[in-house]
N, C-alpha and C positions, 0 to 999 in steps of 0.2 A: 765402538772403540773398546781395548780388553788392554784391562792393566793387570801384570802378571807380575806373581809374588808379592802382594802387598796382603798382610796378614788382615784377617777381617774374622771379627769376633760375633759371636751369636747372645747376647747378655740377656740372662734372662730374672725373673724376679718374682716371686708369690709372697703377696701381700694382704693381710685381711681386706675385705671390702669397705672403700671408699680411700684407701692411698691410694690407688692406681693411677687418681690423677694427680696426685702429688708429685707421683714418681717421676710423669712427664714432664712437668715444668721443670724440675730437677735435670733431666735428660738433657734437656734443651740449652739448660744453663748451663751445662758439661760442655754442651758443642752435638749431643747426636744430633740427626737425623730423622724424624720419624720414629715408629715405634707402633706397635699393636697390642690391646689389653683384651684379655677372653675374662669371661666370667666363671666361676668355677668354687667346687666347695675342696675343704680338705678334710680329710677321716680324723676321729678328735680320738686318744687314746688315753684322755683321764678317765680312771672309775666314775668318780663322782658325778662327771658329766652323762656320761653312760647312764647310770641309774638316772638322773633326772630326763632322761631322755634327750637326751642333746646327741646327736651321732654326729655331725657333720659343722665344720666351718663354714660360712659363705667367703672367697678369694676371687683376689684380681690377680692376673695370669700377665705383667707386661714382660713385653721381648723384643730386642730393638737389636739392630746389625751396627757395629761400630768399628773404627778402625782398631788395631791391636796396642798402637800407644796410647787407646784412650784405658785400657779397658780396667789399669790400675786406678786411675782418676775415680771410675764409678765405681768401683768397689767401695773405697776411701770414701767418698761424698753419699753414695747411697747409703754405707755404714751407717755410718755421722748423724745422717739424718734418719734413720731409721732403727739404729739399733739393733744389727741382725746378729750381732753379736751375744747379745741377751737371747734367751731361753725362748721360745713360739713369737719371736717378733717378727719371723719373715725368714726366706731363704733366696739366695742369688748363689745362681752357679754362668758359667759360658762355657761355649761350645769351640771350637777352630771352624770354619768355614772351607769351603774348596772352593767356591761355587759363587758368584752372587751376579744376578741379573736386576740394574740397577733401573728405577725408572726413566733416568737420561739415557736411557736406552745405551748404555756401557755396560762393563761385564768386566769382573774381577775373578780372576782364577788365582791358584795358589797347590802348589804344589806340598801335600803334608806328608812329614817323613816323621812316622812313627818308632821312636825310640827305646823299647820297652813299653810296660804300661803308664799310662799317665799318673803323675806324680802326687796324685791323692787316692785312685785307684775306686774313684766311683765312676761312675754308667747311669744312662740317661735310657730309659725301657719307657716308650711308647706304644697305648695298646690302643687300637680304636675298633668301637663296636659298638652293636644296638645299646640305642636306649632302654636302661634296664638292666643292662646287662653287667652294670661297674661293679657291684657287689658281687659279684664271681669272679671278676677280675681279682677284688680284692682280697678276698677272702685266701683265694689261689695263689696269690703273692706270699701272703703271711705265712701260709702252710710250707712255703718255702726258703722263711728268713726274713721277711722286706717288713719294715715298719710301719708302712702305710702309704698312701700315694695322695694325687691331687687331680682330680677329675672336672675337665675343661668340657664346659658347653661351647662348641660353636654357633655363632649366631652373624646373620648377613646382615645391610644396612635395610635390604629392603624385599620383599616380597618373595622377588624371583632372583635374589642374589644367595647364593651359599657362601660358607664361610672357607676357606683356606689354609690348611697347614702343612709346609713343605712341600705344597705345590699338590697336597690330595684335598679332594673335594670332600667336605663334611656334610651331610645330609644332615636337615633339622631332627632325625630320628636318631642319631651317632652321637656316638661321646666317645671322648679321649680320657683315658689314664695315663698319667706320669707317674714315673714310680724313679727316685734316685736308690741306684744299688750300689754297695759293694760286689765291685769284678767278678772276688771271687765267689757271689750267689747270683749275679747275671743269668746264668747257664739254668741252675734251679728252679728263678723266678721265671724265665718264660717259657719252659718244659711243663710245669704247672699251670700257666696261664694258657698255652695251647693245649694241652688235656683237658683243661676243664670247659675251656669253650670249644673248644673242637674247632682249631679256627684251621686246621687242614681241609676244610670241606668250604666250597665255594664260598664269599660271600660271609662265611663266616666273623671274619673281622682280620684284622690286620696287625702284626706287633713286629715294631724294629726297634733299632738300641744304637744309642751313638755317645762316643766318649765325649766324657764332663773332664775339662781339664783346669776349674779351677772351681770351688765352691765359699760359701760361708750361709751358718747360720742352721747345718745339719747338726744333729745330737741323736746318739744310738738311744 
């Protein structure tokens, strides 16, 4: 069955490690559905930490598809409870959806008519590439403007299961970089990121970018 135009949100959320399950009980109490949390660290950009060696957060990655009159609710309620309105408490941005293949085997399409740029004017830059490889990512971001990003392990429930994002298969040796841009360095940051990995040549890795049409909790 395909229900057409009903607006379907992508909600997504980075949170230091061990709210992730917070978040879902939270989710749940809103009314989602479901929901998926990756593991994942985020680049730490204090001095201080820096000197003492600290480079990296350890983050939980949850992202859950929600109808579009929820998606004020979670904002409000994940806020609340979370605080992402204060300084390194967490970020939550969504997405508009086109597309969704539901497990009752329905299908929700949605026609998105693009109006200008979206109305905070950040971008959503996914890279995925060998393990190993994130520190090039990142480095090649910043050389271009980007603050930093948040690099997702994919990880399966079991053995001979891989993990899934957007319907591409993650191999246990692959990592995923997020990176939230401003628009107008989109263009910069992945000109940069496919130079420096060369991701023109087979195999090399993979980067695409999809409009963030509502955030909280970023700080330049």
């Amino acid at each position: 069955m395909d229900r057409l135009n009903k607006g379907l949100v992508l909600f997504w959320c980075i949170l230091d490690f061990g709210k992730g399950s917070r978040l879902f009980r939270l989710s749940h109490e809103i009314g989602g559905v479901g929901a998926t949390i990756f593991l994942g660290k985020g680049t730490v950009r204090n001095e201080l930490l820096k000197k003492l060696g600290i480079m990296d957060t350890r983050k939980e990655i949850f992202f859950t598809i929600i109808d579009e009159e929820l998606e004020q609710t979670y904002y409000e309620k994940v806020n609340e409870r979370f605080a992402l309105e204060r300084p390194r408490h967490g970020i939550a941005f969504s997405m508009p959806l086109k597309y969704c293949s539901r497990i009752d085997n329905s299908k929700t399409v949605r026609a998105i008519k693009k109006e200008g740029e979206n109305s905070l004017d950040y971008e959503a830059i996914f890279v995925i590439v060998d393990k190993g490889s994130t520190d090039d990512v990142l480095e090649a971001s910043e050389s271009a403007g980007s603050t930093g990003g948040t690099i997702i392990h994919g990880r399966g429930s079991g053995t001979k299961e891989k993990e899934r994002l957007f319907n591409i298969q993650i191999e246990p040796e692959k990592e995923i970089v997020l990176i939230l841009s401003k628009a107008e360095k989109t263009q910069a940051i992945v000109d940069a990121i496919k130079e420096r990995l060369n991701l023109h040549k087979p195999g090399a890795g993979i980067i695409f970018v999809m409009d963030v049409s509502r955030t909280v909790g970023l700080y330049e």
